[in-house]
Backbone as numpy.savetxt, mean C-alpha at the origin, in Angstrom:
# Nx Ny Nz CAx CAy CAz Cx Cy Cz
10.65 36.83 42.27 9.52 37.06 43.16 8.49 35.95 42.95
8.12 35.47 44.15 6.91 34.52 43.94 5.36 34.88 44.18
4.86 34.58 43.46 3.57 35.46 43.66 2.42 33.86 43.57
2.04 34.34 45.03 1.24 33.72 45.87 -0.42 33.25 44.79
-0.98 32.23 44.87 -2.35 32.25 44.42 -3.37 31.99 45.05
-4.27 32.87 44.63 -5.32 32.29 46.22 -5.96 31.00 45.83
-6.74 30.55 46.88 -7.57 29.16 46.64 -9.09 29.40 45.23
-9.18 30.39 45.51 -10.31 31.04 44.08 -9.57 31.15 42.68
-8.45 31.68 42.62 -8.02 31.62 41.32 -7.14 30.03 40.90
-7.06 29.81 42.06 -6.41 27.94 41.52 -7.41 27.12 40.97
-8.73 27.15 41.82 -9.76 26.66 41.09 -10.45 27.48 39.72
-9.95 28.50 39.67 -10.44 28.81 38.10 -9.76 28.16 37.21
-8.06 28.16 37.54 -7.24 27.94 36.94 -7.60 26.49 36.54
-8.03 25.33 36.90 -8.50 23.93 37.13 -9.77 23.86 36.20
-10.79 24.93 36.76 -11.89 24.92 35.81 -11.82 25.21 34.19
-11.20 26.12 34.56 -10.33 26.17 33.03 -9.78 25.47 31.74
-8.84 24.13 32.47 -8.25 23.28 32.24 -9.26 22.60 31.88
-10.64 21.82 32.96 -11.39 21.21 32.67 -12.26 21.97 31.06
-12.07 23.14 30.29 -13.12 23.30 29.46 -12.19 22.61 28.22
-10.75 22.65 28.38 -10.10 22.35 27.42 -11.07 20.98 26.47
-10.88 21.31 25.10 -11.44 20.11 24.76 -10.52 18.52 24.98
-11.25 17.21 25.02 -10.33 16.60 25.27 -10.22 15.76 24.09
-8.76 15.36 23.25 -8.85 14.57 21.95 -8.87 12.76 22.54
-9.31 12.65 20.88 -9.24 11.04 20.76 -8.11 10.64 20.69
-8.20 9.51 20.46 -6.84 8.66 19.77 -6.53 8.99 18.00
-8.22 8.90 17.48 -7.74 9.37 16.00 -7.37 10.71 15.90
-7.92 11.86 16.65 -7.90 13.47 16.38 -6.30 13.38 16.87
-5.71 12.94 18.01 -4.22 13.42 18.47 -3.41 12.40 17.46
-3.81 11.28 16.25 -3.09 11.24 15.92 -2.66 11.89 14.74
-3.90 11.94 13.83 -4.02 12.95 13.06 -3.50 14.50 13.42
-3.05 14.96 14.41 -2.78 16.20 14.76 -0.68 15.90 14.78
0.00 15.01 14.97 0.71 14.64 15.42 1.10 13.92 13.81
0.60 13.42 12.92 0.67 12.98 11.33 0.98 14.34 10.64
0.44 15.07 11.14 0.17 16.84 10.62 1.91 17.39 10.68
2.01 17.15 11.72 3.54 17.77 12.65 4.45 17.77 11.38
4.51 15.63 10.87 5.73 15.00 10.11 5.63 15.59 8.84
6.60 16.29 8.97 6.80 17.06 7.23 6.89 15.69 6.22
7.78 15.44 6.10 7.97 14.14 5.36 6.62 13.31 5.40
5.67 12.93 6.36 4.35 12.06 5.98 3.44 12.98 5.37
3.78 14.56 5.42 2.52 14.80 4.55 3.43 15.26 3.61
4.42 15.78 3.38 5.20 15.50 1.33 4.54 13.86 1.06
4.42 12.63 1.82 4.25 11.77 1.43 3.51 11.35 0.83
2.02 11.45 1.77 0.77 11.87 1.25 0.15 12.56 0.18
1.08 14.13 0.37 1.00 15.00 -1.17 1.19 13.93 -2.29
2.44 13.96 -2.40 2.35 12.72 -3.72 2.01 11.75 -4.32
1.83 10.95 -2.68 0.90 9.71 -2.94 -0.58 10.48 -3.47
-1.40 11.08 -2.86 -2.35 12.32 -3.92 -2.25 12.62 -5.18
-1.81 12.88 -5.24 -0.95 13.75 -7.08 -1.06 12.14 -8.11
-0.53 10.85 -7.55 -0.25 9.61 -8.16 -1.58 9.30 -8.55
-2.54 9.43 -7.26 -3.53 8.70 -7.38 -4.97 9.36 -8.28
-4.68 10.57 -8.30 -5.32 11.62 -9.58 -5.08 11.47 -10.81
-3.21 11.31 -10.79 -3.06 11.31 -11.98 -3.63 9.42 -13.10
-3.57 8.39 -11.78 -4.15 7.15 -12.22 -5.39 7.22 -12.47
-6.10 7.75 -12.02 -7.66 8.04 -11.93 -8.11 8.42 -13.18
-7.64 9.81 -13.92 -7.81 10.54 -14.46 -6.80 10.39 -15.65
-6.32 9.32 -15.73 -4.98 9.00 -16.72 -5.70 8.88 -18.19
-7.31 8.37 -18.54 -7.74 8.34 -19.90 -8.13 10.10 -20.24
-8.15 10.64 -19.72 -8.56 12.27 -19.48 -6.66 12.71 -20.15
-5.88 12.85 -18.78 -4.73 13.29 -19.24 -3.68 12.53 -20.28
-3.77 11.25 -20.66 -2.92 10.88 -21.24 -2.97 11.57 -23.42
-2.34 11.97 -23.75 -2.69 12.50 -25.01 -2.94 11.44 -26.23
-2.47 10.14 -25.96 -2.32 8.98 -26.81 -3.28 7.96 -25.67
-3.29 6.60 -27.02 -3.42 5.45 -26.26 -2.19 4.90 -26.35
-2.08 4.03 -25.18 -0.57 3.93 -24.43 -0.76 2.71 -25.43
-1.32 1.76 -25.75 -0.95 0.84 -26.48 -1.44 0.70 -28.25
-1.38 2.56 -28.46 -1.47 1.76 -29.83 -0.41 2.43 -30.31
-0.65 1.60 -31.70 0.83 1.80 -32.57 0.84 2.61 -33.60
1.41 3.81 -33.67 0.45 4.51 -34.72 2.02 4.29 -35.97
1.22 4.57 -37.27 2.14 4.24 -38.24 2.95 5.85 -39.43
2.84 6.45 -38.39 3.17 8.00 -38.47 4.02 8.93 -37.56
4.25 7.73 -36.49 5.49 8.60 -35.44 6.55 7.17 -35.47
7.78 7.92 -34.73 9.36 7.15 -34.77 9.38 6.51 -33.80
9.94 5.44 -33.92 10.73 4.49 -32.80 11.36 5.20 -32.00
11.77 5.34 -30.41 12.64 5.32 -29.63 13.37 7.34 -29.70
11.97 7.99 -30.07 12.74 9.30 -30.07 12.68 9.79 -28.43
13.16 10.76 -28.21 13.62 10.93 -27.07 13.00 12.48 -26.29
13.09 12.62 -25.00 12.20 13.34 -24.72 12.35 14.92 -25.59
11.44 15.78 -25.30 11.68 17.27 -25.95 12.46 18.03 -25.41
13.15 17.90 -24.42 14.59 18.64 -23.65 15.79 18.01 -24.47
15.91 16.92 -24.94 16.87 16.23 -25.90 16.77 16.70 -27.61
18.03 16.82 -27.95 18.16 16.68 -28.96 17.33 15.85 -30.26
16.01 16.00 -30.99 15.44 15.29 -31.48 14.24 15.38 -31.20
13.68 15.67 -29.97 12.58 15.41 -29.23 11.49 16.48 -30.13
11.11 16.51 -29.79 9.27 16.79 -30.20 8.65 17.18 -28.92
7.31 18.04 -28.62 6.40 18.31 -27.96 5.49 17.76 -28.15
5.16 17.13 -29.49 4.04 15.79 -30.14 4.45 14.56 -29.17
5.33 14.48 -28.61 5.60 13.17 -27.95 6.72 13.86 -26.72
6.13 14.50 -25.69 6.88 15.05 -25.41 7.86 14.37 -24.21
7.74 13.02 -23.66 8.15 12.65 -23.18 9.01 10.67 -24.01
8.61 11.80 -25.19 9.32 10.88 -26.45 8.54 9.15 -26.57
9.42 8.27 -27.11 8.33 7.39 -27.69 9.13 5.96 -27.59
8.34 5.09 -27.38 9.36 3.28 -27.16 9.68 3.11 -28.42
10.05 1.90 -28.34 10.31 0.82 -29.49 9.88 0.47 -30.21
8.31 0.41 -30.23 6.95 0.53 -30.46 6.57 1.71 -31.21
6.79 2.76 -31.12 6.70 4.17 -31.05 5.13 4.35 -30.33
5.04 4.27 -28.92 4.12 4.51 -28.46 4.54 5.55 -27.73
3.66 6.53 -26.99 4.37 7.52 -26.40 4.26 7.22 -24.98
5.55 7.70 -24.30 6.06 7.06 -23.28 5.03 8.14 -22.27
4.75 9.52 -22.43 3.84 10.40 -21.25 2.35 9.20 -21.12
2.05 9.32 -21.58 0.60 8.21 -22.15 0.48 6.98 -21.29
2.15 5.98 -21.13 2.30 5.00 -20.58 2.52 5.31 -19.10
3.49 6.05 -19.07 3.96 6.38 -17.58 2.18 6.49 -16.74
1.48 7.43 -17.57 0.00 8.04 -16.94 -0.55 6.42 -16.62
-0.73 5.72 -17.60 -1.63 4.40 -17.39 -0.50 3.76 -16.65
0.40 3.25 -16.30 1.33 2.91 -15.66 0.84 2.83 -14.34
1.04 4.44 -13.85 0.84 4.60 -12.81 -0.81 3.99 -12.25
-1.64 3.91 -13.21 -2.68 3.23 -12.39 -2.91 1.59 -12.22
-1.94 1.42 -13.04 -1.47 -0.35 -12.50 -1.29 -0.46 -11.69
0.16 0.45 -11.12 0.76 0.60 -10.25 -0.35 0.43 -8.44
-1.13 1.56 -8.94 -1.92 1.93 -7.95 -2.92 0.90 -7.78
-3.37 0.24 -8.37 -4.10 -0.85 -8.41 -3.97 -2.66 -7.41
-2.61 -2.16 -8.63 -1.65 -3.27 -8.20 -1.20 -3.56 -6.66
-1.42 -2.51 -6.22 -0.90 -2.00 -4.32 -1.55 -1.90 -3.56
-3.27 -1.37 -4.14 -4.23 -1.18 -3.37 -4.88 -2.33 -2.95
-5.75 -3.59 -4.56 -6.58 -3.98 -4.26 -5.83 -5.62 -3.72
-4.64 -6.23 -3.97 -4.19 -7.06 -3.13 -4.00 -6.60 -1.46
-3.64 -5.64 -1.09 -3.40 -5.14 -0.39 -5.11 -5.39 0.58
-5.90 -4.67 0.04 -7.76 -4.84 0.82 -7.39 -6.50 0.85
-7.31 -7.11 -0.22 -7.75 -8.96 -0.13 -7.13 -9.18 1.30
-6.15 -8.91 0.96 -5.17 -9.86 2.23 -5.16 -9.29 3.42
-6.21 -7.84 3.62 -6.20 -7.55 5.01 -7.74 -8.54 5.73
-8.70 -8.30 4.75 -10.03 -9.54 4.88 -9.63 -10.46 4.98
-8.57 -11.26 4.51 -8.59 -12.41 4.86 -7.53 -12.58 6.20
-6.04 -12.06 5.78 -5.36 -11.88 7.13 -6.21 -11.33 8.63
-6.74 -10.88 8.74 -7.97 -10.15 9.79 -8.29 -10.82 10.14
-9.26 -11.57 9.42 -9.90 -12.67 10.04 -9.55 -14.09 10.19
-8.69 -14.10 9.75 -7.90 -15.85 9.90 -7.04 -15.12 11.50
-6.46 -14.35 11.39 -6.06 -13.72 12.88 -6.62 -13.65 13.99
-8.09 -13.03 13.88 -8.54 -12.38 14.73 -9.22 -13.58 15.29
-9.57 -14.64 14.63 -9.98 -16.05 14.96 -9.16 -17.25 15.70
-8.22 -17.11 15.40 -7.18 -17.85 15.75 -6.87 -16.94 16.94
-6.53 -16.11 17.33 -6.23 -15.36 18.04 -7.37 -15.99 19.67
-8.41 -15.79 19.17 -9.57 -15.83 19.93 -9.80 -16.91 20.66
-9.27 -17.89 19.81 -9.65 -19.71 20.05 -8.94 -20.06 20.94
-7.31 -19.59 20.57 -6.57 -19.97 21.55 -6.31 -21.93 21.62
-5.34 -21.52 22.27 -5.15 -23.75 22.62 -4.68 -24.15 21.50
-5.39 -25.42 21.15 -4.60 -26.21 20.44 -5.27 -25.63 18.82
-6.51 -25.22 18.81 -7.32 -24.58 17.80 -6.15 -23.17 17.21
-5.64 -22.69 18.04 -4.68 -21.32 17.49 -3.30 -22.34 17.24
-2.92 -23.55 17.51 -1.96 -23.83 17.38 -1.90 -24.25 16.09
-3.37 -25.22 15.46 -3.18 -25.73 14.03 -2.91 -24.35 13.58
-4.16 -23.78 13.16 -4.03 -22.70 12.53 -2.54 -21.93 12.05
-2.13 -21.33 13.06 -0.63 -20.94 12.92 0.14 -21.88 12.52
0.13 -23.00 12.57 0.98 -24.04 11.39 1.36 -23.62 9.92
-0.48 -23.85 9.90 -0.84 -23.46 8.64 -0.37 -22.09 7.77
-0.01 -21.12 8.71 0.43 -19.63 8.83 1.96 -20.04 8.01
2.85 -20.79 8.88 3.75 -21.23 9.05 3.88 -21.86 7.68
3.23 -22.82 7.28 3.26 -23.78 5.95 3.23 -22.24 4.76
2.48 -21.56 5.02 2.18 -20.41 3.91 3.63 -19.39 3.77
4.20 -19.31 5.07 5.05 -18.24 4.64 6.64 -19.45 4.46
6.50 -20.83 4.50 7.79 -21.38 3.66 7.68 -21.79 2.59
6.65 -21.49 1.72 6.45 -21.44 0.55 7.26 -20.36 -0.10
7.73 -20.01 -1.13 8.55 -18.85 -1.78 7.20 -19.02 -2.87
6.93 -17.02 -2.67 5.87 -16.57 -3.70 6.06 -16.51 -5.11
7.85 -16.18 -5.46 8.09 -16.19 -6.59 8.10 -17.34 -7.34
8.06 -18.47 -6.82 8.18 -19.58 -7.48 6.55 -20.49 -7.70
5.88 -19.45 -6.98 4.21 -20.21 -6.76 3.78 -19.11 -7.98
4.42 -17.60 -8.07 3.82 -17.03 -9.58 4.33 -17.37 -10.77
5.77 -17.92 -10.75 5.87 -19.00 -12.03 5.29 -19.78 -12.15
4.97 -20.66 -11.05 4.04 -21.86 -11.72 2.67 -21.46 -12.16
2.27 -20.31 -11.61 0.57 -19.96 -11.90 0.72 -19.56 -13.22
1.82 -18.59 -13.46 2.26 -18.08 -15.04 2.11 -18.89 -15.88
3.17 -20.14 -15.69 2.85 -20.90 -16.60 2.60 -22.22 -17.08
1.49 -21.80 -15.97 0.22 -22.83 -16.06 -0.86 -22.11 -16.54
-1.14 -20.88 -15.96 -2.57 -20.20 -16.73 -2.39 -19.06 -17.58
-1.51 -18.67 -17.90 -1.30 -17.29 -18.13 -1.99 -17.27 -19.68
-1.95 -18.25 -20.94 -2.59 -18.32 -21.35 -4.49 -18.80 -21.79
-4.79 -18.93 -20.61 -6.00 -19.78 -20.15 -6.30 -18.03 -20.14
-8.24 -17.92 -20.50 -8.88 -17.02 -20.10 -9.14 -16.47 -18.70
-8.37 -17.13 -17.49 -8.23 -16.30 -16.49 -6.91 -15.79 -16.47
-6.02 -16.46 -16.88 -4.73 -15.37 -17.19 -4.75 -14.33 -17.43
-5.96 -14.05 -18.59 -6.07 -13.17 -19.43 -7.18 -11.72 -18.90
-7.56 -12.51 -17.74 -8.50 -11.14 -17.19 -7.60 -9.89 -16.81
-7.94 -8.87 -17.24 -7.99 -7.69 -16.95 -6.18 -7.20 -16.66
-5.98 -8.60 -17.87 -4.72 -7.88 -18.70 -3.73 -8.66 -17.62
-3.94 -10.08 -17.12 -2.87 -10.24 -16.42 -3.25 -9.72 -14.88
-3.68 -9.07 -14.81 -3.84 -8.56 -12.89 -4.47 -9.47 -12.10
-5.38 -9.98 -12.69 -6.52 -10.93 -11.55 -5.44 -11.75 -11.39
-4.28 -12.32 -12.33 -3.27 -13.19 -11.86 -2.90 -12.95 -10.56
-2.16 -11.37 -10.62 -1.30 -11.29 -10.20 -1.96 -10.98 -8.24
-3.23 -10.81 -8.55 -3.87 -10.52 -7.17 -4.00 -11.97 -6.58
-4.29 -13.01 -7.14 -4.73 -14.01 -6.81 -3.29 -14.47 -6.28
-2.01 -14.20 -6.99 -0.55 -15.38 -6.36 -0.44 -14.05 -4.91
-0.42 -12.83 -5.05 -1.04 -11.88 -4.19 -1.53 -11.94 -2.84
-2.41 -12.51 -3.20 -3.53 -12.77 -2.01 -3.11 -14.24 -1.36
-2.95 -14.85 -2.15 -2.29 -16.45 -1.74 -1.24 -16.52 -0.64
0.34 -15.43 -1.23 1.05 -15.50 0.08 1.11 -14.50 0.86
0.00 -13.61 0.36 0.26 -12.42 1.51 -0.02 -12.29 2.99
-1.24 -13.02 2.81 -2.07 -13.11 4.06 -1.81 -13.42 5.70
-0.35 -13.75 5.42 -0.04 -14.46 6.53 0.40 -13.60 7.26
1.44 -12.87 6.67 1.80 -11.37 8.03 0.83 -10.88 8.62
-0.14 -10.25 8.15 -1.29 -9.96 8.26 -2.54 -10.45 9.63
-2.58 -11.85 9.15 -2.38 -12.97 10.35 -1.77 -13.19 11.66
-0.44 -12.87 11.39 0.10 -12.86 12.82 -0.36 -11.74 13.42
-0.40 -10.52 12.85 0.08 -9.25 13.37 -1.66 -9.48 14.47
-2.39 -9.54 13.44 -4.31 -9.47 14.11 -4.65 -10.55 15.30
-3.63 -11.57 14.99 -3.53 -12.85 16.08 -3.03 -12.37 17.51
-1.77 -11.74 17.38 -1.35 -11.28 18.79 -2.07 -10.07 18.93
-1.99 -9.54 18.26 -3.26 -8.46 19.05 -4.44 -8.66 19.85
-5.44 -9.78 19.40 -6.49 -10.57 19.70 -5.70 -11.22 21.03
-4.28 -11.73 21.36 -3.80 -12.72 22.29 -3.92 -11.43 23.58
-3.39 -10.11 23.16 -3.03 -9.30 24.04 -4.63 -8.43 24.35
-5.42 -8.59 23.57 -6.97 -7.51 24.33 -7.84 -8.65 24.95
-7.28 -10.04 24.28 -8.97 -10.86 25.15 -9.35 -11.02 26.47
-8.10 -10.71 26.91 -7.94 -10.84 28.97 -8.27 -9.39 29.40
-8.30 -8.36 28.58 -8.48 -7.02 29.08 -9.83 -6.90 29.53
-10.01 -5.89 30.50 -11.04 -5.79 31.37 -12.53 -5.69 30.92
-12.08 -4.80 29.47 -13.32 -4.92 28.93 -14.12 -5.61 28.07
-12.81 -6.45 28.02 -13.24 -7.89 27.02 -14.25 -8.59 27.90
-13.67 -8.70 29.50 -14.40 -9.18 30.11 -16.01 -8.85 30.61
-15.57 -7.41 30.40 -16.88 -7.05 30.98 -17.92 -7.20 30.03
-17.67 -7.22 28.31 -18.79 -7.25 27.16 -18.97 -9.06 27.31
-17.81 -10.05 28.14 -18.53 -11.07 27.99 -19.68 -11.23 29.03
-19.62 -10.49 30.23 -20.17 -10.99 31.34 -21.81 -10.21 31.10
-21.67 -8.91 30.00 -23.16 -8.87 29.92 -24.17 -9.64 28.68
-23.31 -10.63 28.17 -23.86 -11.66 27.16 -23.61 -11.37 25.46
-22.32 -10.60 25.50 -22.28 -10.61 23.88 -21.63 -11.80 23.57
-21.71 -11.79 22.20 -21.29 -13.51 21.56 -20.31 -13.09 21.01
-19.41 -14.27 21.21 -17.69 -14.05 20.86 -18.01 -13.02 19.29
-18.33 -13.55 18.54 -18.30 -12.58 17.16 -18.50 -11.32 17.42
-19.54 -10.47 18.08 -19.98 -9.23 18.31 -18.58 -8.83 18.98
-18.18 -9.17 20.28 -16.92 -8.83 21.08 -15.59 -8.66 19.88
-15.79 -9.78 19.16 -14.27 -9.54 17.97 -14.78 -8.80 16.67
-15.93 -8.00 16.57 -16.32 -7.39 15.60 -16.20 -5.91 16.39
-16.76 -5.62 17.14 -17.19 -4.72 17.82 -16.09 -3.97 18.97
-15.30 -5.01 19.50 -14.29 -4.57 20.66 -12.47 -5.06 20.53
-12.69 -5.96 19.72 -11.20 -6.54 19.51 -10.75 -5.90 18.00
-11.40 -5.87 17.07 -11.34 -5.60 15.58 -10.01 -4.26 15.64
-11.89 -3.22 16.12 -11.80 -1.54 16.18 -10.11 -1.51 17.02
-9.99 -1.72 18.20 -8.53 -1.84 19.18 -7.26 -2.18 18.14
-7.41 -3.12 17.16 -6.58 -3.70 17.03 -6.16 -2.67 15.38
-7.27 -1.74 15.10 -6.74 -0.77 13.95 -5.51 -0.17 13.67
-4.64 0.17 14.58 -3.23 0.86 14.42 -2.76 0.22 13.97
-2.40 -0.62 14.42 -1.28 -1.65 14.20 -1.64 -1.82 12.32
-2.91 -2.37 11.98 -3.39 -2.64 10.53 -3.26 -1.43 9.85
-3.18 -0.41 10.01 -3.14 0.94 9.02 -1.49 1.14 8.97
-1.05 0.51 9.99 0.44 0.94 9.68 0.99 -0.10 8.78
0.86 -1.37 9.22 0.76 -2.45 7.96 0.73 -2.16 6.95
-0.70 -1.82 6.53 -1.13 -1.70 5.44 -0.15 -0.66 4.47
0.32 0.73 5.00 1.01 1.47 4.56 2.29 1.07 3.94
2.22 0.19 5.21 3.88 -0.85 3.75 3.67 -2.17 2.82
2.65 -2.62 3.02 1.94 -3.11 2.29 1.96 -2.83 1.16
1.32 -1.49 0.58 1.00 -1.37 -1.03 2.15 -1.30 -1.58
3.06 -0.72 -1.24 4.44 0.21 -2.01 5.21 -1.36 -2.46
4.99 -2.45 -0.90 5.48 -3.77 -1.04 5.05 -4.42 -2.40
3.48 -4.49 -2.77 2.90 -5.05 -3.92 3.42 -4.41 -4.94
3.22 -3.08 -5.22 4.03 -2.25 -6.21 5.16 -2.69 -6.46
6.20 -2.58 -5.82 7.71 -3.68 -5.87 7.32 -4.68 -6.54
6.81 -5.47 -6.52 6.78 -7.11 -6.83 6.19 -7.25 -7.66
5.18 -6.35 -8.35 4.41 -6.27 -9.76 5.71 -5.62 -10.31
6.37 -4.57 -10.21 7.22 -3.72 -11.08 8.17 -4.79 -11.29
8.90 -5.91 -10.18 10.21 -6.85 -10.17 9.24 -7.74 -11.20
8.42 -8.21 -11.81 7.78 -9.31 -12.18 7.64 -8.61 -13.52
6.93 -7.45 -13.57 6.72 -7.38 -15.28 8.31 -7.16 -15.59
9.31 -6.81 -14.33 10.83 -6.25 -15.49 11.45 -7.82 -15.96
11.02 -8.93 -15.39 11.17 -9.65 -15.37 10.68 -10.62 -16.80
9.41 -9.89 -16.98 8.71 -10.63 -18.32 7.40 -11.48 -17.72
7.30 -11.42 -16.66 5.95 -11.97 -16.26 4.96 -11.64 -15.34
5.22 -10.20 -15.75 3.69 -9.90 -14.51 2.78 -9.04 -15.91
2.56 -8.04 -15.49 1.72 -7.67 -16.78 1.12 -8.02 -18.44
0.30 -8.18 -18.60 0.57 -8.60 -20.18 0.86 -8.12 -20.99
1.16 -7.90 -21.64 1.94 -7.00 -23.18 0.26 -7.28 -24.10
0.14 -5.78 -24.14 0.82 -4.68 -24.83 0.75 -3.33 -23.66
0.02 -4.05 -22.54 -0.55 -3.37 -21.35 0.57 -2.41 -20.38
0.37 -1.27 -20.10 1.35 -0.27 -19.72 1.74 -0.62 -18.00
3.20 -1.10 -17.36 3.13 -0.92 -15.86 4.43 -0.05 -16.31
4.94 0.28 -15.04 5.98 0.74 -14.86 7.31 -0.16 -14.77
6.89 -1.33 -14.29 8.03 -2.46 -14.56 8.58 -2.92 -16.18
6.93 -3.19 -16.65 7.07 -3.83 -18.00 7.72 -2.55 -18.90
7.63 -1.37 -18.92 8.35 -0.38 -19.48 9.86 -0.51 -19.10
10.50 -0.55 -17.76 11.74 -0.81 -17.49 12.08 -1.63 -18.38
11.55 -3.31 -18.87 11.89 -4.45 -19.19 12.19 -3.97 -20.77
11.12 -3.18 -21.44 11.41 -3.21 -22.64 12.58 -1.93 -23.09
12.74 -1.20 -21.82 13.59 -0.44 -22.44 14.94 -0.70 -22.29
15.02 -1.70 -20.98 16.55 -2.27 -20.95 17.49 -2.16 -21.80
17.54 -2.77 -23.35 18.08 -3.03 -24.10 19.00 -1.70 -24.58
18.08 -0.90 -24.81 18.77 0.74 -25.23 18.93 1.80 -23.62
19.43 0.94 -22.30 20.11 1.72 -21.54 21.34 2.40 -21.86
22.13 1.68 -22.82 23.43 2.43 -23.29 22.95 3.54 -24.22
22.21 3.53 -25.17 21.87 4.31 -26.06 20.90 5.37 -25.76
20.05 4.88 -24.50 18.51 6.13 -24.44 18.75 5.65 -23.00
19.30 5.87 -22.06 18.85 5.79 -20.58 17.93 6.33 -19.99
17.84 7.12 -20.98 16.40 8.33 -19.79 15.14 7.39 -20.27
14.82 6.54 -20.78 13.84 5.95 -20.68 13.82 4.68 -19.77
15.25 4.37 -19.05 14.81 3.30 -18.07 14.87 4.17 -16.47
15.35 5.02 -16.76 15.58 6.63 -16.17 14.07 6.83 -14.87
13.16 6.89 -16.09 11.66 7.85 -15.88 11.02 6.56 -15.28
10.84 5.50 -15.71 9.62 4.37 -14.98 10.29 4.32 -13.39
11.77 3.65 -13.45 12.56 3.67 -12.51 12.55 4.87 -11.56
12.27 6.05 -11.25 12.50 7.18 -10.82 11.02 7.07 -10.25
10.15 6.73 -11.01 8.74 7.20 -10.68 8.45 6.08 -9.61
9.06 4.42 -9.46 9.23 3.73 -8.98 9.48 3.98 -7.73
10.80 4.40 -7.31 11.43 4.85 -6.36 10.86 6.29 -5.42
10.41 6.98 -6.57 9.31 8.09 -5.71 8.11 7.42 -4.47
7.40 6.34 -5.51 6.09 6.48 -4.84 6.88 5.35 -3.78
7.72 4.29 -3.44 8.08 3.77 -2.71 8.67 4.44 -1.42
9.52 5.85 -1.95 9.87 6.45 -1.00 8.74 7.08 -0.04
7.50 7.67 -0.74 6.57 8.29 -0.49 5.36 7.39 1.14
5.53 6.24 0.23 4.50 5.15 1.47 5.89 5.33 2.40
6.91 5.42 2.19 8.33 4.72 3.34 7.89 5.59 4.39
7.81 7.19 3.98 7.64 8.37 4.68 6.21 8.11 5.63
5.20 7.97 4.49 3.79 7.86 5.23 3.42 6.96 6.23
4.31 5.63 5.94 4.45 4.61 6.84 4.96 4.88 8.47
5.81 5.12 7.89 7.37 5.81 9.34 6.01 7.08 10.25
5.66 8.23 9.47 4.69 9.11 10.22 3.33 8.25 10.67
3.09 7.49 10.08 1.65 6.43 10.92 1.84 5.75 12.31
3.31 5.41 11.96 3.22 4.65 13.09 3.92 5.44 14.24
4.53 6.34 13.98 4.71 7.29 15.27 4.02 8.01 15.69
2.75 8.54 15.03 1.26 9.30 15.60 0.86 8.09 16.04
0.93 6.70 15.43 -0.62 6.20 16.03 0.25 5.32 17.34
1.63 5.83 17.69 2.02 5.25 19.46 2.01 6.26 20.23
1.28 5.86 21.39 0.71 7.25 22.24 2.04 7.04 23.43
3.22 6.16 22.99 4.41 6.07 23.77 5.38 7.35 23.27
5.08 7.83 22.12 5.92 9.29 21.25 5.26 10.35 22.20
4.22 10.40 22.60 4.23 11.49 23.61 5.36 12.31 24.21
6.11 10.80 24.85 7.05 11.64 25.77 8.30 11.92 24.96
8.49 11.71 23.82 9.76 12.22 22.99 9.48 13.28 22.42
8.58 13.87 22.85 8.24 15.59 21.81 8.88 16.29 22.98
């Protein structure tokens, strides 16, 4: 049966519609981030990591780098045979205790991901968003230069910084990290760059680019104010693979013997020293490695859910 509507209740029906509230771009994406099970397990943990780094001189029961002359070499966790609850996630080579390290670990880790990660979006941003803007032959040097930066190989520009400064008092800041931000920041910048460049190529012809030029704003205000803000998605989704990326490459570098300084706790440099007794104690290359692979999986998830809330083209696949 079809049942007829009059012209009074269609327009309620309309008025209606009109009270609905109407969302943003951030509220529907955030509502739609909410949906992805997997980006918020992601989030959860990435949470949990970043508490437990925070708060790691609070929870850790030891200092991760000292040596005390009253506990054992290489005992093993308290679910194992041997283990202890005094060390309950048992103890290195060193006999330092490994719960203690993993805790400070993790805020290398987090460090290590975050604050290269800010450098190279300030500078990628704006070497982009400039170049982008200029256009001609002015965007053409530039992107050369882009070009010259990413055929450089980074690993071979942090050996030479290694060891050339690593003993010099800037080597030595803050345990090896300012190194590692600085070779960091050096080749990161350039993805970064492109991504803010074509963005800038694709909003400057848009209507309202035009219209903020025609009532007298100055190119800076327009790329601070109207090109920047537009061009945010794209940079938060970046960014999301970004850190987990830095994390990788600090963890591949201290397993390596040259990113962190010794006696200083990462999660790599723990892999490196426990190598040796993988046949004998695996669960200690086990736990850094595992915790590794968590928080990597974790941004993979948060990443993947960013960038499908923040395309308003997923609409039509729900």
């Amino acid at each position: 049966m079809v049942v007829q509507l009059s012209g009074v209740e269609r327009s309620d029906q309309a008025v209606a519609g009109l009270d609905r509230p109407v969302r943003g771009l951030w509220s529907d994406a955030w509502r739609r981030l909410r949906k992805n099970k997997a980006a918020v397990a992601g989030l959860a943990y990435i949470g949990v990591m970043l508490v437990l780094a925070i708060f790691a001189p609070l929870l850790a029961p030891y200092d991760p780098n000292n040596i005390p002359s009253d506990a054992f070499s290489n005992t093993p966790p308290f679910w194992m045979d041997g283990g202890s609850w005094d060390h309950p996630l048992g103890t290195d080579s060193l006999a330092r205790d490994n719960l203690s390290r993993l805790l400070y670990g993790a805020r290398v880790s987090m460090i290590v991901g975050i604050v290269p990660t800010v450098i190279t979006v300030l500078i990628g941003a704006t070497y982009g968003i400039v170049s982008g803007w200029l256009g001609g032959r002015w965007d053409n040097i530039l992107m050369r230069l882009v070009d010259v930066v990413y055929a450089f190989p980074s690993l071979l520009l942090f050996i030479i910084m290694q060891a050339s400064l690593r003993d010099t008092g800037f080597g030595r800041l803050l345990g090896g990290l300012m190194l590692l931000f600085v070779a960091f920041a050096i080749t990161g910048w350039n993805g970064m760059a492109r991504l803010v460049r074509g963005q800038t190529l694709s909003l400057r012809e848009k209507e309202f680019i035009e219209a903020a030029r025609a009532v007298g704003n100055t190119p800076g205000r327009i790329m601070l104010r109207h090109v920047l803000p537009n061009s945010l998605a794209p940079i938060i989704v970046s960014v999301s693979f970004s850190i987990p990326a830095y994390i990788l490459a600090e963890a591949s570098l201290s397993f390596l013997g040259i990113g962190i300084r010794p006696p200083n706790a990462s999660w790599g440099s723990m892999v490196f020293q426990a190598f040796p007794l993988i046949t004998f104690m695996p669960i200690f290359v086990i736990m850094p490695s595992l915790l590794i692979a968590m928080i990597m999986i974790a941004f993979a998830f948060v990443g993947d859910g960013l960038r499908d809330a923040l395309d308003p083209q997923s609409d039509r696949q729900r």
